[in-house]
C-alpha positions as CSV (number, residue, x, y, z in Angstrom):
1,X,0.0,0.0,0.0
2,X,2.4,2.6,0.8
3,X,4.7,1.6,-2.4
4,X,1.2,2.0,-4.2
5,X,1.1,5.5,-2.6
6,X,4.9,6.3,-3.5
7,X,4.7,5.6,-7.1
8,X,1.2,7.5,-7.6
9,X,3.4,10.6,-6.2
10,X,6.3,9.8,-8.4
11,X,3.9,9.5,-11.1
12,X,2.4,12.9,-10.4
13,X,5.4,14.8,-9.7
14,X,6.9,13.7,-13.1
15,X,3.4,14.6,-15.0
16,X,3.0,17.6,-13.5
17,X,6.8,18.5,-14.5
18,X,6.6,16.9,-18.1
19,X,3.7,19.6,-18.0
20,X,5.8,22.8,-17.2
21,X,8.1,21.8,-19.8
22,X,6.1,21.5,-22.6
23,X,4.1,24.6,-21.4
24,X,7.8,26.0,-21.2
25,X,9.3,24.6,-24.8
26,X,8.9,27.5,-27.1
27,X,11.2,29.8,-24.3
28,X,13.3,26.7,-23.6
29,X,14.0,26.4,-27.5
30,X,14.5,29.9,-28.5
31,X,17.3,29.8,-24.6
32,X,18.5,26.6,-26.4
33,X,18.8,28.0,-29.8
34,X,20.4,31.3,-28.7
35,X,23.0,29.4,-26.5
36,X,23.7,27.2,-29.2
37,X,24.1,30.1,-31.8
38,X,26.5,32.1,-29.6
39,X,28.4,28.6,-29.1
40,X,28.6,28.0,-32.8
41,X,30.5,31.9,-33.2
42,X,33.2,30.9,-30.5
43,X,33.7,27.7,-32.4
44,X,34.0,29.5,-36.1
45,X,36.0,31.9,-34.6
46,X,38.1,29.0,-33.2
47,X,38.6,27.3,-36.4
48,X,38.9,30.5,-38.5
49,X,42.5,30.6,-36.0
50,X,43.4,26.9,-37.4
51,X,42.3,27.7,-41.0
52,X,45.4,29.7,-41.6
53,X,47.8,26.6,-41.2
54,X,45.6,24.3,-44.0
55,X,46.2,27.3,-46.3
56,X,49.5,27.5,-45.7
57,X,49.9,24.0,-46.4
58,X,47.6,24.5,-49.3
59,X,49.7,27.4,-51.0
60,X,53.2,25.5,-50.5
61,X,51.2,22.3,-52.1
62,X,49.8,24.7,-55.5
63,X,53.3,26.2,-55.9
64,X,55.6,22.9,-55.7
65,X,52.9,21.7,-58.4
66,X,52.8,25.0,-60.8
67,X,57.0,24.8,-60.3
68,X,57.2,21.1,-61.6
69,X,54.5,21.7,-64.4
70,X,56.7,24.4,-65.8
71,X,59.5,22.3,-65.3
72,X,58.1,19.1,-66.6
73,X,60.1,17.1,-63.5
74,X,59.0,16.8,-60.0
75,X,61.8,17.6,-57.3
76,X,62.8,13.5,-57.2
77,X,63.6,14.2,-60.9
78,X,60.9,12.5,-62.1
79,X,59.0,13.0,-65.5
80,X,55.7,15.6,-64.6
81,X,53.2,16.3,-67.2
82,X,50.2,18.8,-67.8
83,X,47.8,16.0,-67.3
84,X,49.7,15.1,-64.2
85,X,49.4,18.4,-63.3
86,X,45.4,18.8,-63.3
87,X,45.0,15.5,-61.6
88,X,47.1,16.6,-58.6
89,X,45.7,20.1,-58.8
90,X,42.0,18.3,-58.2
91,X,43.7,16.0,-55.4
92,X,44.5,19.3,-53.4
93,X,41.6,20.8,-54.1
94,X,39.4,18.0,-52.7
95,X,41.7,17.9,-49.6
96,X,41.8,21.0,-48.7
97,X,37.7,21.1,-48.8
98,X,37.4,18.1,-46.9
99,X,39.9,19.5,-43.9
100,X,37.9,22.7,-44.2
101,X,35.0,21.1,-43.8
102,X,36.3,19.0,-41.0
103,X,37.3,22.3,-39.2
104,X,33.6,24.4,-39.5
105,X,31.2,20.8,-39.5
106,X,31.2,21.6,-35.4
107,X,30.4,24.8,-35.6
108,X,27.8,24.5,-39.0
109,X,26.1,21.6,-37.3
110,X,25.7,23.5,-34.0
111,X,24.7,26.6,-36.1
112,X,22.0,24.5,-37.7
113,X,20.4,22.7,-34.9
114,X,20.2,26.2,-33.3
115,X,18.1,27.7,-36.2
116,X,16.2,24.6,-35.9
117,X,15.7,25.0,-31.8
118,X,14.2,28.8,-33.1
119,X,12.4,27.9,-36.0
120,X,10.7,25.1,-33.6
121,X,9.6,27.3,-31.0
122,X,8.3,30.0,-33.2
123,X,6.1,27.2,-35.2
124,X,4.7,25.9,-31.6
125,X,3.8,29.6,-30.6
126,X,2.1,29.9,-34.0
127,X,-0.1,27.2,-33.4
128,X,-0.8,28.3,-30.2
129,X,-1.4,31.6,-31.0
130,X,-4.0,30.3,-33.7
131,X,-5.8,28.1,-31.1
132,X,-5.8,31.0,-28.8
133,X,-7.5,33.0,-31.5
134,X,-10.4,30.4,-32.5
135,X,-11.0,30.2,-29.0
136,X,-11.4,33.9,-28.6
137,X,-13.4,33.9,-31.7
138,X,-16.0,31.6,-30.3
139,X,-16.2,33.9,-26.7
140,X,-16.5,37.1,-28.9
141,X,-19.0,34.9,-30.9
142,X,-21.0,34.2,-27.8
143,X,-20.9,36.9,-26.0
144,X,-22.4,39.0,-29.5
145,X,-25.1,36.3,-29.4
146,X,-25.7,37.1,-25.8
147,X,-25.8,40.8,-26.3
148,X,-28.0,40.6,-29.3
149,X,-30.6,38.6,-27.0
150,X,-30.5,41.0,-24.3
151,X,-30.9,43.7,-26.5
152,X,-33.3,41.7,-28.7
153,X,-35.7,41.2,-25.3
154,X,-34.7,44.2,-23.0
155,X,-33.4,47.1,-25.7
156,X,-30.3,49.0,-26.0
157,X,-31.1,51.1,-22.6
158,X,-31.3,48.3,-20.4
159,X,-28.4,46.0,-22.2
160,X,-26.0,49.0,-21.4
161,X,-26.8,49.6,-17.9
162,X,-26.3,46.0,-17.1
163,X,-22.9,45.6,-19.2
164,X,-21.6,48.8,-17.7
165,X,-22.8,48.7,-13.8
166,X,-24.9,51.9,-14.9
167,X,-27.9,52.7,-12.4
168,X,-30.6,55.0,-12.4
169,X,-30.1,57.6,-9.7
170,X,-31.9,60.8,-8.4
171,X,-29.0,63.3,-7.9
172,X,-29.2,67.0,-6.3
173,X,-27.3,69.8,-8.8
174,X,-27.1,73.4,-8.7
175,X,-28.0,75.0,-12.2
176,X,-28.4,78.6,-13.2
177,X,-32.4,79.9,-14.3
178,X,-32.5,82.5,-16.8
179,X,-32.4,85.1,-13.5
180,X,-28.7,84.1,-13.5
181,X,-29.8,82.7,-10.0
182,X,-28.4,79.4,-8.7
183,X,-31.0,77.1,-7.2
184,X,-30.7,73.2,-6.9
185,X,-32.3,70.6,-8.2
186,X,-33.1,67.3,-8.3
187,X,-33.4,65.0,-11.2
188,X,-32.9,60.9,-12.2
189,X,-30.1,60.4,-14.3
190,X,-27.7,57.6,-15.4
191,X,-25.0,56.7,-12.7
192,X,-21.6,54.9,-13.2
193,X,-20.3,53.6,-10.6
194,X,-16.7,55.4,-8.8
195,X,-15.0,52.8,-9.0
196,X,-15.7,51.9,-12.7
197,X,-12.8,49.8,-14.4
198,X,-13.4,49.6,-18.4
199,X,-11.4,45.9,-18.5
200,X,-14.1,45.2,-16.1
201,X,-16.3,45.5,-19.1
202,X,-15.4,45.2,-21.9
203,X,-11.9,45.1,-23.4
204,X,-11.9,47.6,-25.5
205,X,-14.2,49.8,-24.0
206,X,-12.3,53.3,-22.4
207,X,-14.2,56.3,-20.5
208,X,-14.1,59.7,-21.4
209,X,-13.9,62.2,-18.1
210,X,-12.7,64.6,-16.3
211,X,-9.0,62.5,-15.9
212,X,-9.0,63.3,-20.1
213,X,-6.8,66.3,-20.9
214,X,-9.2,67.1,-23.5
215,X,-12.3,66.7,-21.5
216,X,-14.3,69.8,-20.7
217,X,-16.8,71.0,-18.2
218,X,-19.5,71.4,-21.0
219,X,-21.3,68.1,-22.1
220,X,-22.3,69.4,-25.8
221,X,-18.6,70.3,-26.3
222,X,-16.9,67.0,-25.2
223,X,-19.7,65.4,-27.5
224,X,-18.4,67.4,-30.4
225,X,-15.4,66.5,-30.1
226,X,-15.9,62.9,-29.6
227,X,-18.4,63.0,-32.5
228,X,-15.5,64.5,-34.5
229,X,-12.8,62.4,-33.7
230,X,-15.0,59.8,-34.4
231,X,-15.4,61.0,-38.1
232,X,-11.9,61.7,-38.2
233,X,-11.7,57.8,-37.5
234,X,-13.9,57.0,-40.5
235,X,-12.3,59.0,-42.8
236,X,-9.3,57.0,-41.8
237,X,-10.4,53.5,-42.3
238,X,-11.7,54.5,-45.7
239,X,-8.3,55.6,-46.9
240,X,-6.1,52.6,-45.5
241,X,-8.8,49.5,-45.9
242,X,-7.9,49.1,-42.5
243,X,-8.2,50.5,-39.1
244,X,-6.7,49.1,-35.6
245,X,-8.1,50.1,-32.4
246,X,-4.7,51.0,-31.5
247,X,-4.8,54.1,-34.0
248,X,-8.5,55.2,-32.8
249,X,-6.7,55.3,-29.6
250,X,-4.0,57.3,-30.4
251,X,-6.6,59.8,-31.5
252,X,-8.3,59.8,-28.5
253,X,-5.3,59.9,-26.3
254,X,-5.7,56.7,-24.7
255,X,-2.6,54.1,-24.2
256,X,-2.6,51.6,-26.7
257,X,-3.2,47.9,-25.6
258,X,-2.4,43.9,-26.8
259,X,-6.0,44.0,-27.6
260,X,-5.7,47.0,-29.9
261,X,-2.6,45.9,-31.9
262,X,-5.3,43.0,-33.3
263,X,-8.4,44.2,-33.5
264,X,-10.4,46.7,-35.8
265,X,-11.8,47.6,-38.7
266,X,-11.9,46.8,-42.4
267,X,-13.5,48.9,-44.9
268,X,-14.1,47.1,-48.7
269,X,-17.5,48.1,-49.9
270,X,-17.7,45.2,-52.3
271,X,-16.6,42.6,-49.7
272,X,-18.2,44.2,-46.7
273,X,-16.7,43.1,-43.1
274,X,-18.9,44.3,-40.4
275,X,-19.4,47.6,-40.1
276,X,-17.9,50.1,-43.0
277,X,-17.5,53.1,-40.4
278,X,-16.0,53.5,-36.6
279,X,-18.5,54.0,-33.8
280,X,-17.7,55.2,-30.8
281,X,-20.7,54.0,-28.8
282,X,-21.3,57.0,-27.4
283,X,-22.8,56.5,-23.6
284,X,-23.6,59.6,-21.5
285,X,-23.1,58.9,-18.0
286,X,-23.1,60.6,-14.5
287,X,-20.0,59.8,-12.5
288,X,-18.5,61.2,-9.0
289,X,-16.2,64.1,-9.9
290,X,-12.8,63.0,-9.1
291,X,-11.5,66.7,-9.0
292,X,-14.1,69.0,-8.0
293,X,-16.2,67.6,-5.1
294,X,-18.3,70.9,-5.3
295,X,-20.1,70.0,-8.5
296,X,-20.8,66.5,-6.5
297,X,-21.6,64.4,-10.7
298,X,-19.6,65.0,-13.8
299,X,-20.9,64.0,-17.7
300,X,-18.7,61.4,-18.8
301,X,-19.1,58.9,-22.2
302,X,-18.7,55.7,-21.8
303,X,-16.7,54.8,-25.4
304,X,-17.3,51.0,-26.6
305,X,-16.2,50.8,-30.2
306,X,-17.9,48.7,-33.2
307,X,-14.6,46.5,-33.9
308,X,-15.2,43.5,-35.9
309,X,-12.5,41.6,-34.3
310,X,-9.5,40.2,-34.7
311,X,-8.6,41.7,-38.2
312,X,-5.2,40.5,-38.7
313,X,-6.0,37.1,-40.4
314,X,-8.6,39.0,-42.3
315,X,-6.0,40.9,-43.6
316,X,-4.0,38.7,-44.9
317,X,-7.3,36.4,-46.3
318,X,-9.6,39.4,-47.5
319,X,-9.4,39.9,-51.3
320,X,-9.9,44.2,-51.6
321,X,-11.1,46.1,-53.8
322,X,-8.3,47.0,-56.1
323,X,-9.9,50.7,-56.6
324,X,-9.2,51.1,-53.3
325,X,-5.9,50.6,-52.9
């Protein structure tokens, strides 16, 4: 019984490490392969010291065979023809390749094998980089479906507040009559919670407030500007073909992400891949001001944008419009 229970943890300890090392092959292959290609340097550097010797040896063996073709003896005196000549010229030729060869094979063969290690692990982290993408293709594929449903059954009000943690609120705010008096108020508006994280969310989804540089007090002016960036956007994907998420940020001022290196938009009228323009997604919100406690609620927008997804393998499948280009 207790050998039973010493080989079951033998057997687990030595799965659970054959485990970490093939989770661990692509970095221990390209370790491997870098080793290996600094190893074959120092080792053609070695024999590049030892080459000078077989062509010495090689030079002393051309001349004593040039010398005794023009002389038509060998230094024992013997008889030395042209034919004699090419067929000793060939002779050195050969051995001087095959001690060359002899010299570099260590250092070619580690040379090789470490291209190999590389090649290796980039071709696993391909194919895991594919799986990785069908299998974020079928989430983003059901979590559309789910959204549609909601939306489908509840509307576009009601899907929002429940994706984004958005609740309706009665807030107190002091606004200005027409008297130029200020009296306060109360009204129900749309609340986002303080503590709101967009990768909580959605991960693409960023919110425009009063932490923005560009954000200002007025709520019809930071819509402009949103609205105008967001043209600025279109305008943009219909020039390239193509649009990442990364560039609609850099518009925006946001810091670019993994996500946004991948995803976007592609714009081919003829071969149409989800939407032809960039949206926004526009969603006023209340939130606590994080700056002025006096004003108590500041108008943010919640931005969600209308990528179609990963578009790099798009990109290199979709067939454009040659107008287009």
């Amino acid at each position: 019984m207790k050998k039973s229970k010493i080989m079951t943890s033998v057997s687990g300890t030595l799965h659970k490490a054959g485990f970490q090392l093939q989770r661990k092959s692509p970095e221990i292959l390209v370790g491997l392969g870098i080793i290996g290609a600094v190893a074959s340097a120092v080792l053609a550097c070695k024999a590049t010291a030892k080459a000078g010797k077989i062509i010495e040896e090689t030079k002393n063996a051309l001349d004593t065979i040039h010398q005794a073709d023009e002389l038509g003896v060998t230094n024992a005196g013997e008889p030395y023809s042209n034919q004699d000549c090419k067929k000793d010229l060939v002779v050195t030729y050969i051995h001087t390749g095959v001690k060359f060869a002899k010299l570099y094979a260590p250092s070619v063969a580690l040379g090789a094998a470490s291209i190999a290690s590389i090649l290796a692990s980039h071709n696993m982290m391909k194919k895991r980089n594919i799986a990785l993408a069908a299998a974020y293709a079928a989430v983003d594929k059901s979590f559309t479906d789910y959204r549609g449903r909601v939306l489908e059954r509840f509307g576009e009000q009601v899907e929002k507040e429940l994706r984004y943690n958005i609740k309706a609120q009665e807030i107190e705010e002091t606004v200005t009559d027409d008297k130029g008096k200020e009296k306060k108020v109360k009204q129900m508006v749309d609340v986002a919670d303080a503590g709101w994280d967009p990768a909580r969310y959605s991960p693409y989804a960023k919110i425009f407030d009063e932490s923005h540089p560009d954000w200002k007090k007025d709520a019809e002016m930071n819509l402009y500007y949103l609205k105008a960036l967001q043209a600025q956007a279109t305008d943009k994907l219909r020039a390239q073909g193509h649009l990442f998420l990364n560039e609609v940020y850099d518009l925006l001022g946001f810091k670019r992400t993994k996500a946004g290196a991948a995803v976007g938009w592609i714009y081919d009228p003829k071969n149409p891949v989800g939407d032809d323009f960039v949206d926004f997604g526009m969603f006023e919100v209340r939130r606590p001001a994080a700056v002025d406690f006096v004003n108590g609620y500041e108008r943010s927008f919640i931005l969600d944008f209308n990528v179609v997804g990963d578009i790099t393998s798009l990109l290199a499948n979709h067939q454009y419009d040659e107008s287009l280009m």
